[in-house]
LUMKOL-328681 format. One record per residue (C-alpha): z negated, y negated, x negated; residue in three letters; residue number from 1. Coordinates in nm, 2 decimals. Example, Ala and Ser with C-alpha at 12.3 -4.5 7.8 and 13.67 -1.06 7.14 Angstrom:
BEGIN
+--------+--------+--------+------+-----+
!     zz !     yy !     xx ! type ! seq !
+--------+--------+--------+------+-----+
!  -0.78 !   0.45 !  -1.23 !  ALA !   1 !
!  -0.71 !   0.11 !  -1.37 !  SER !   2 !
+--------+--------+--------+------+-----+
//
This chain:
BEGIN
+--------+--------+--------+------+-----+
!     zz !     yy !     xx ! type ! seq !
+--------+--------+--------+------+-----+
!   0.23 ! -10.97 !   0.76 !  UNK !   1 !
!   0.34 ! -10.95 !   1.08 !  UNK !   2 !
!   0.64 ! -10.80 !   1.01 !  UNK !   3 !
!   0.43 ! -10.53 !   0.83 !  UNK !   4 !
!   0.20 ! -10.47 !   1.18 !  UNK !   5 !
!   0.53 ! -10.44 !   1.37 !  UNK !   6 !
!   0.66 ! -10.16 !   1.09 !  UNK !   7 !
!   0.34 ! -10.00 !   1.14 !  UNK !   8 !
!   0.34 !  -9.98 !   1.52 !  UNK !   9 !
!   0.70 !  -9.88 !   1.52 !  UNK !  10 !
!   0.59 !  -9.59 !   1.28 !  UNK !  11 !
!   0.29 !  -9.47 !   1.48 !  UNK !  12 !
!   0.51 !  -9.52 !   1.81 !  UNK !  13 !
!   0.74 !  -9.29 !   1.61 !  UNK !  14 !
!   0.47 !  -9.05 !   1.52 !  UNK !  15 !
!   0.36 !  -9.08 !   1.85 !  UNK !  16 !
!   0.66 !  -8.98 !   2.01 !  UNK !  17 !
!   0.75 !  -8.70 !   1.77 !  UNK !  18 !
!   0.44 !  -8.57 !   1.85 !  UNK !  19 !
!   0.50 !  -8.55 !   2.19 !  UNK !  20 !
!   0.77 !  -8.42 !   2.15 !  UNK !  21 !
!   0.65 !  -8.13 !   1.93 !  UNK !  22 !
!   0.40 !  -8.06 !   2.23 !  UNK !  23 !
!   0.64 !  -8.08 !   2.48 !  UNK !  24 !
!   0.84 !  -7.83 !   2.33 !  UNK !  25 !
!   0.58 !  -7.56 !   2.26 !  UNK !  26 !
!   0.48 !  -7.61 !   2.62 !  UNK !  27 !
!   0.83 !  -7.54 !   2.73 !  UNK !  28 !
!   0.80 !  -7.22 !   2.49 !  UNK !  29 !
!   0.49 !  -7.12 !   2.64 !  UNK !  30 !
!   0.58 !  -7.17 !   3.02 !  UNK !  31 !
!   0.95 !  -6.97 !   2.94 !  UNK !  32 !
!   0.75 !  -6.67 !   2.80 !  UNK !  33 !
!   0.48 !  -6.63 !   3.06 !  UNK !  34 !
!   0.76 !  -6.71 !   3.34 !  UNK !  35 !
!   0.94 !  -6.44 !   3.19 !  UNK !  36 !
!   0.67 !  -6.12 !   3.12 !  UNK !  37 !
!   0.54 !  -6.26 !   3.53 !  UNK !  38 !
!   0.93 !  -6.19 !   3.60 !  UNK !  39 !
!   0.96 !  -5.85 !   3.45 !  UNK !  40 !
!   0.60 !  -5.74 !   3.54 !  UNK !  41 !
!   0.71 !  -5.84 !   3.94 !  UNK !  42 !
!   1.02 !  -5.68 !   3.92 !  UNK !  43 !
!   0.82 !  -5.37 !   3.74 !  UNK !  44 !
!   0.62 !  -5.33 !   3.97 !  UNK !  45 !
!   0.85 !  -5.35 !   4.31 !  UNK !  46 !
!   1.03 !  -5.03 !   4.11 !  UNK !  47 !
!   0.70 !  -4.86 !   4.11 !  UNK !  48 !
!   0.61 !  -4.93 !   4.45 !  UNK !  49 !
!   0.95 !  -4.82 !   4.57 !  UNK !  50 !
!   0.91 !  -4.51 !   4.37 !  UNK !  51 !
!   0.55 !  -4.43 !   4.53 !  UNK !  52 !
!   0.67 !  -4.52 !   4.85 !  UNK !  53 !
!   0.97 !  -4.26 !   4.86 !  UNK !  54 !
!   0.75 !  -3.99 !   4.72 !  UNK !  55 !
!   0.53 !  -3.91 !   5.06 !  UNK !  56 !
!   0.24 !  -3.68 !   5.04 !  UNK !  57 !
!   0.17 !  -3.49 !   5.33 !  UNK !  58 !
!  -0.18 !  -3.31 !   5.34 !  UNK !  59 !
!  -0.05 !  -3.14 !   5.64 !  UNK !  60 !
!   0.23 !  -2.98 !   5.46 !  UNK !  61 !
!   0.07 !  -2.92 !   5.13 !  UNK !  62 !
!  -0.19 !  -2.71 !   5.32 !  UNK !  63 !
!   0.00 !  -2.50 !   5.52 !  UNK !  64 !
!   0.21 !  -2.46 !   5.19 !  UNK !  65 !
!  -0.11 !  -2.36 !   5.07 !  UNK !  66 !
!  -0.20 !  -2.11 !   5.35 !  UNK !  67 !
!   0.21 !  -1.93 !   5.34 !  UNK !  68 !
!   0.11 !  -1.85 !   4.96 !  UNK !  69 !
!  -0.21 !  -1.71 !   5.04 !  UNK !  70 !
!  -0.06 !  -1.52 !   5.30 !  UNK !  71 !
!   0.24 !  -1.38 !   5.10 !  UNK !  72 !
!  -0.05 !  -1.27 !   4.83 !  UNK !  73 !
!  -0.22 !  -1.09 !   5.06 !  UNK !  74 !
!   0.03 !  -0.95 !   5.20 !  UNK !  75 !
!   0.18 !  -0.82 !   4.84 !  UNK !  76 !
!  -0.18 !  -0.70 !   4.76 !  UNK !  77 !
!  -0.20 !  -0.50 !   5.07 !  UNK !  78 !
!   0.17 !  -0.36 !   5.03 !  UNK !  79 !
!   0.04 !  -0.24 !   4.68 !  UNK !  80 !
!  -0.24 !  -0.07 !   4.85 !  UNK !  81 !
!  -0.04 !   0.14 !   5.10 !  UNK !  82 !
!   0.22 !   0.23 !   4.81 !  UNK !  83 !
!  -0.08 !   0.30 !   4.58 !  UNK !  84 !
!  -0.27 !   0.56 !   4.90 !  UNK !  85 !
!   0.10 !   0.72 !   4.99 !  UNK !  86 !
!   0.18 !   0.81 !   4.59 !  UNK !  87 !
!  -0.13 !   1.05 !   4.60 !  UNK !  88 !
!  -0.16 !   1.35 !   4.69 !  UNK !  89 !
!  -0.32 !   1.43 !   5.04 !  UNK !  90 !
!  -0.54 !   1.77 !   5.04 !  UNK !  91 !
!  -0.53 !   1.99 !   5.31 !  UNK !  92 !
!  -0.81 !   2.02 !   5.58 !  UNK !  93 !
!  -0.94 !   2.39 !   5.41 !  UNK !  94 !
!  -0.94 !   2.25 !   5.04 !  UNK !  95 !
!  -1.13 !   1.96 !   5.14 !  UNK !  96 !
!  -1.44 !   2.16 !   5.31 !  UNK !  97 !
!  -1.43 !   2.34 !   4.99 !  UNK !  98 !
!  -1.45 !   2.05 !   4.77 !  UNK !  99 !
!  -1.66 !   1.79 !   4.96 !  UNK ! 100 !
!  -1.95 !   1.85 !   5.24 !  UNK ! 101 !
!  -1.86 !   1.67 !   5.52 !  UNK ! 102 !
!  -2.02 !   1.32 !   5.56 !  UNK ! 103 !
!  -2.27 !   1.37 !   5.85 !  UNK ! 104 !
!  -2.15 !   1.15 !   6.17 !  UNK ! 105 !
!  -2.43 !   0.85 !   6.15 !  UNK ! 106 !
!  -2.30 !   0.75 !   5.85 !  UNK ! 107 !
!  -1.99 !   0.62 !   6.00 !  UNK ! 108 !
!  -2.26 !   0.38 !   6.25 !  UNK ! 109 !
!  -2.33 !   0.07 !   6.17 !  UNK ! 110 !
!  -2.64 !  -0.10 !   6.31 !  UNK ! 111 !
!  -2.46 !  -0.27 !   6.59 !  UNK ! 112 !
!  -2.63 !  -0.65 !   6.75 !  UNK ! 113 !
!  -2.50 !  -0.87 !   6.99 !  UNK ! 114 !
!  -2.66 !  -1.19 !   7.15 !  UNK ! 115 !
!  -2.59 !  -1.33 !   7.45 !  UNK ! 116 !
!  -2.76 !  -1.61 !   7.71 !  UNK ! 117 !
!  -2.70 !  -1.51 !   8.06 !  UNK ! 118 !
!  -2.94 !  -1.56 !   8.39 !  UNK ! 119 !
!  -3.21 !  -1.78 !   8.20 !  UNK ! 120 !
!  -3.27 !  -1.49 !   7.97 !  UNK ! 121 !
!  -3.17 !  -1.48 !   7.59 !  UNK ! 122 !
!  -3.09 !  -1.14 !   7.49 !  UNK ! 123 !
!  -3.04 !  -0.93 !   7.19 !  UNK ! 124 !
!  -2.91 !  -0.56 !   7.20 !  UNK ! 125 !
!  -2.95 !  -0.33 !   6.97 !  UNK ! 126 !
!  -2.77 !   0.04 !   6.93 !  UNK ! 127 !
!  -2.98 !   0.30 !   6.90 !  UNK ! 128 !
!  -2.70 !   0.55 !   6.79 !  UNK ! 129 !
!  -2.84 !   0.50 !   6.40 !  UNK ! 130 !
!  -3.20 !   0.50 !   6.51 !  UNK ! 131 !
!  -3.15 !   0.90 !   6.70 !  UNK ! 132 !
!  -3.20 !   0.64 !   7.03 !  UNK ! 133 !
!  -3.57 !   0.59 !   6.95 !  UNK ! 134 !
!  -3.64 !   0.23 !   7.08 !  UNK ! 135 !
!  -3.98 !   0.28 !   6.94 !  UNK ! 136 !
!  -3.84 !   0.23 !   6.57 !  UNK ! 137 !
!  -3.71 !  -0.10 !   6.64 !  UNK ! 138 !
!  -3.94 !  -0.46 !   6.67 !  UNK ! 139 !
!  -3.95 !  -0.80 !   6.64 !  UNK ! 140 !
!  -4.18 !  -1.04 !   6.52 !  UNK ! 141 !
!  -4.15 !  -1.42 !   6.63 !  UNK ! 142 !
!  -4.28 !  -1.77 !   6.44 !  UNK ! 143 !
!  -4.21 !  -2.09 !   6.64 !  UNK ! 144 !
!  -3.84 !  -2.05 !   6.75 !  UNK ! 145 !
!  -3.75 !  -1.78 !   6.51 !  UNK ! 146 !
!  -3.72 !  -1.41 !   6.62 !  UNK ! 147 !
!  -3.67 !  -1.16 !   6.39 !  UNK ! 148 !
!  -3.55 !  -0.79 !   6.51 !  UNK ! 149 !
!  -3.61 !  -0.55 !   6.23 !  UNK ! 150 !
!  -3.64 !  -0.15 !   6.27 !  UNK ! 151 !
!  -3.56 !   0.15 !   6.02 !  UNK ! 152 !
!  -3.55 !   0.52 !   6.04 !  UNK ! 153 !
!  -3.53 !   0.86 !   5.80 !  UNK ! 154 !
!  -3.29 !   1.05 !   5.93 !  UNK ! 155 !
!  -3.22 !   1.42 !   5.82 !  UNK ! 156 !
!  -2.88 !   1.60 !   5.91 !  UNK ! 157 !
!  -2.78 !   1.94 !   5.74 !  UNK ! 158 !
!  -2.96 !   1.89 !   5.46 !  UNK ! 159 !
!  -2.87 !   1.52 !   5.43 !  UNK ! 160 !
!  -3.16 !   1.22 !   5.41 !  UNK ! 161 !
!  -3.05 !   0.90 !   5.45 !  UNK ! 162 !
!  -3.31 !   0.55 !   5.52 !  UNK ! 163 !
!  -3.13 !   0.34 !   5.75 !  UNK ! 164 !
!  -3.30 !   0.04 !   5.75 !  UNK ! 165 !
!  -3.21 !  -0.35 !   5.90 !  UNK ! 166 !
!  -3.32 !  -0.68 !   6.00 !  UNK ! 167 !
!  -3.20 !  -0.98 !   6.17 !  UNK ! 168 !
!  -3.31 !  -1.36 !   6.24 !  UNK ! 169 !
!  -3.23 !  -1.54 !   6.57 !  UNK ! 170 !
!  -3.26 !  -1.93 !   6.64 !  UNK ! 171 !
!  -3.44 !  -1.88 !   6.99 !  UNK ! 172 !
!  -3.31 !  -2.16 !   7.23 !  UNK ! 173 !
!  -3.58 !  -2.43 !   7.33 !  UNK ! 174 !
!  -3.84 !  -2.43 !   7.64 !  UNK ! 175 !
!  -3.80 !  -2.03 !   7.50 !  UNK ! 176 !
!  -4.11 !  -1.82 !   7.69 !  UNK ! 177 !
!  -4.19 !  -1.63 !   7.38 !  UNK ! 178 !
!  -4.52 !  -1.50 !   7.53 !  UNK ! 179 !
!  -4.28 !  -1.22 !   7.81 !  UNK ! 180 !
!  -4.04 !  -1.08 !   7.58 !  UNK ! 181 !
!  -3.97 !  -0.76 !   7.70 !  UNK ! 182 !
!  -3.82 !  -0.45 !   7.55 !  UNK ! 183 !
!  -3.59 !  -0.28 !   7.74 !  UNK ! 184 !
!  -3.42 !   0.05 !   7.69 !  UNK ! 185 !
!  -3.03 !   0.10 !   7.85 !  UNK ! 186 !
!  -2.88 !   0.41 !   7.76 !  UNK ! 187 !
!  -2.80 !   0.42 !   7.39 !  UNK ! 188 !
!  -2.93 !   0.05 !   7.36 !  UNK ! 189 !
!  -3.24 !  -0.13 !   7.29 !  UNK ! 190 !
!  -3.25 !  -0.51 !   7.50 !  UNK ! 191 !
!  -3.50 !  -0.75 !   7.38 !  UNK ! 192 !
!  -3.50 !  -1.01 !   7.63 !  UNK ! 193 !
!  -3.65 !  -1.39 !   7.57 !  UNK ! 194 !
!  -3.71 !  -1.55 !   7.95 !  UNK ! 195 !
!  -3.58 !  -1.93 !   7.86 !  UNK ! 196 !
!  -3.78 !  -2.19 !   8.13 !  UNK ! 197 !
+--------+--------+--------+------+-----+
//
């Protein structure tokens, strides 16, 4: 009987072993194949980052690349132009009184503003070329710090009518004294002056 238990044991000791054994092995298995796909996914991705790295992107360059095509463009577009204006024909001076009554001379005037800040005084001038130098059809209205310079006209010129009309919104600076703005008339020009405290 004993002889049987020490069978037994030497059996399940056996088992036991092969067992083991068995594990062993598909651990090894396991282990070689995820060593291997973490080998070629390092090795993968050092190509790609050496590949990234040698391409550089420069925003710099791309832009001005960018801004040499837009250039170029224009440049064709405008070339195109001339060609197109030098292709037809010109008309001489007497065919084109004939043809077309000449444009009257205030068409050719814009409404012409400038701003500037000098001697504690904001100021805004106006021409009055457009306007037959009447200051008296150009104002301004003012709410809180915005001032808005508005004037229009009929004008009538050898037969020709035209409404010339306009209007403008200035940002007045702070500590703005909007209670002595003054109208001034220089020449051809209109000044609306804004004392600043």
């Amino acid at each position: 009987m004993e002889e049987n238990n020490n069978i037994n044991e030497e059996k399940t000791n056996e088992d036991h072993k092969e067992c083991q054994c068995k594990k062993t092995g598909i651990a090894m298995i396991i282990a070689a194949f995820l060593g291997g796909f973490l080998a070629i996914y390092f090795v993968a991705d050092q190509i790609m980052e050496r590949k990234l790295n040698s391409i550089s992107f420069t925003p710099n360059r791309f832009e001005q690349k960018m801004f040499d095509d837009m250039d170029r463009m224009y440049r064709q577009d405008m070339k195109a132009f001339d060609d197109m204006f030098k292709k037809m024909p010109q008309p001489k001076m007497h065919e084109l009184k004939h043809k077309h009554p000449m444009m009257p001379m205030f068409m050719t005037d814009d409404v012409k503003i400038k701003s500037d800040f000098e001697d504690n005084h904001f100021n805004i001038t106006i021409g009055l070329k457009p306007f037959q130098d009447d200051e008296n059809k150009i104002n301004y209205n003012v709410n809180g710090r915005k001032l808005t310079v508005f004037g229009n006209s009929h004008v009538k010129d050898k037969g020709y009518e035209e409404d010339i009309a306009f209007s403008q919104d200035f940002i007045l600076p702070e500590n703005s004294d909007i209670l002595n703005i003054s109208k001034i008339k220089d020449g051809n020009k209109l000044i609306i002056s804004v004392p600043v405290k």
